[in-house]
C-alpha positions as CSV (number, residue, x, y, z in Angstrom):
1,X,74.5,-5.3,-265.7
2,X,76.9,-7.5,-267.8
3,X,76.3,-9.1,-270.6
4,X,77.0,-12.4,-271.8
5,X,76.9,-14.7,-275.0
6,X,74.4,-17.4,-273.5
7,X,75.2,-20.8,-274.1
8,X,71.6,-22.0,-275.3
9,X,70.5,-19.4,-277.4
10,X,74.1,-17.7,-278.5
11,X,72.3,-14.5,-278.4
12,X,74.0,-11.3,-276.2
13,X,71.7,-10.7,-273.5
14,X,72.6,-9.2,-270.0
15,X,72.9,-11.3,-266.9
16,X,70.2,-12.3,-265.1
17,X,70.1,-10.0,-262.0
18,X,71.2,-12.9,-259.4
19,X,72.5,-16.1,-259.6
20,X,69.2,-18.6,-259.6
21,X,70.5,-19.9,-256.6
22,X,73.5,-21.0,-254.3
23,X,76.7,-22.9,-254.9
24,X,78.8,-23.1,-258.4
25,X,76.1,-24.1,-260.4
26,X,73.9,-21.6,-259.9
27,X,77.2,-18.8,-260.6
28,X,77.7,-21.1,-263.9
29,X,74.5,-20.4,-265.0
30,X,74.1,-16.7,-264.1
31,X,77.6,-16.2,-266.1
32,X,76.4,-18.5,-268.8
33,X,73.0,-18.5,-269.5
34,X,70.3,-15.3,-270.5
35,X,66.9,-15.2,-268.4
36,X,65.2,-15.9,-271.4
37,X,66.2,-19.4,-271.6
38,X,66.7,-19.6,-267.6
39,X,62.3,-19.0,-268.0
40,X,62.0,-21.5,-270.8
41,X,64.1,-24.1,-268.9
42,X,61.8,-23.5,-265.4
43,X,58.9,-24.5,-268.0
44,X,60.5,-27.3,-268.8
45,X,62.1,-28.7,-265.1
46,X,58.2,-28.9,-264.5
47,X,56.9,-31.0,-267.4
48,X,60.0,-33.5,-266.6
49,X,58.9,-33.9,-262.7
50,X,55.5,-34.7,-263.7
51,X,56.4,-36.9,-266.9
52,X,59.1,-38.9,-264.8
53,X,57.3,-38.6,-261.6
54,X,60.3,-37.0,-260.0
55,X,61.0,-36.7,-256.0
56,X,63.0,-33.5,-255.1
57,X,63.5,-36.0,-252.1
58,X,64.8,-38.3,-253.7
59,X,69.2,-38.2,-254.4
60,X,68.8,-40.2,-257.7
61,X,65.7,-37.9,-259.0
62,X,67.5,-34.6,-258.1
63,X,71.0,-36.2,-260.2
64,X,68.4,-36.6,-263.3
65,X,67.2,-33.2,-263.0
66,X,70.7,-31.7,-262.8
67,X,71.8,-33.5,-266.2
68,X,68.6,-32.4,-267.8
69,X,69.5,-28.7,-266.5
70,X,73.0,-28.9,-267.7
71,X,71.9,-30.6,-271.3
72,X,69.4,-28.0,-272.1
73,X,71.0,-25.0,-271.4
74,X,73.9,-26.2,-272.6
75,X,76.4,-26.1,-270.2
76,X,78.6,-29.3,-270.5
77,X,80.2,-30.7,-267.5
């Protein structure tokens, strides 16, 4: 496996074994982010759709998910 600098942590760790799934974010974050912090952020996707009472139905829910993805790992945009 590769390994990357992540962009959360800064730490070189190899690759998580697949992107966490399809399109160019998911690539972004398999070449940009470790599995340790993809874990931590899953932890934390599920705390913010139960705080905010999100709907993965819902277009405007899934936009405020993205930019909390994006924001803590890291990744700009």
């Amino acid at each position: 496996m590769a390994v990357i600098t992540c962009a959360r942590c800064a730490q070189e760790k190899e690759t998580m074994g697949k992107p966490p799934f399809p399109g160019s974010t998911g690539r972004k974050i398999h070449e940009r982010v470790c599995g340790t912090c993809w874990g931590e952020w899953q932890g934390m996707q599920t705390k913010i759709i139960n705080e905010y009472r999100l709907s993965m139905s819902d277009p405007k829910s899934q936009e405020m998910l993205d930019s909390q993805m994006k924001t803590f790992l890291s990744l700009g945009d």
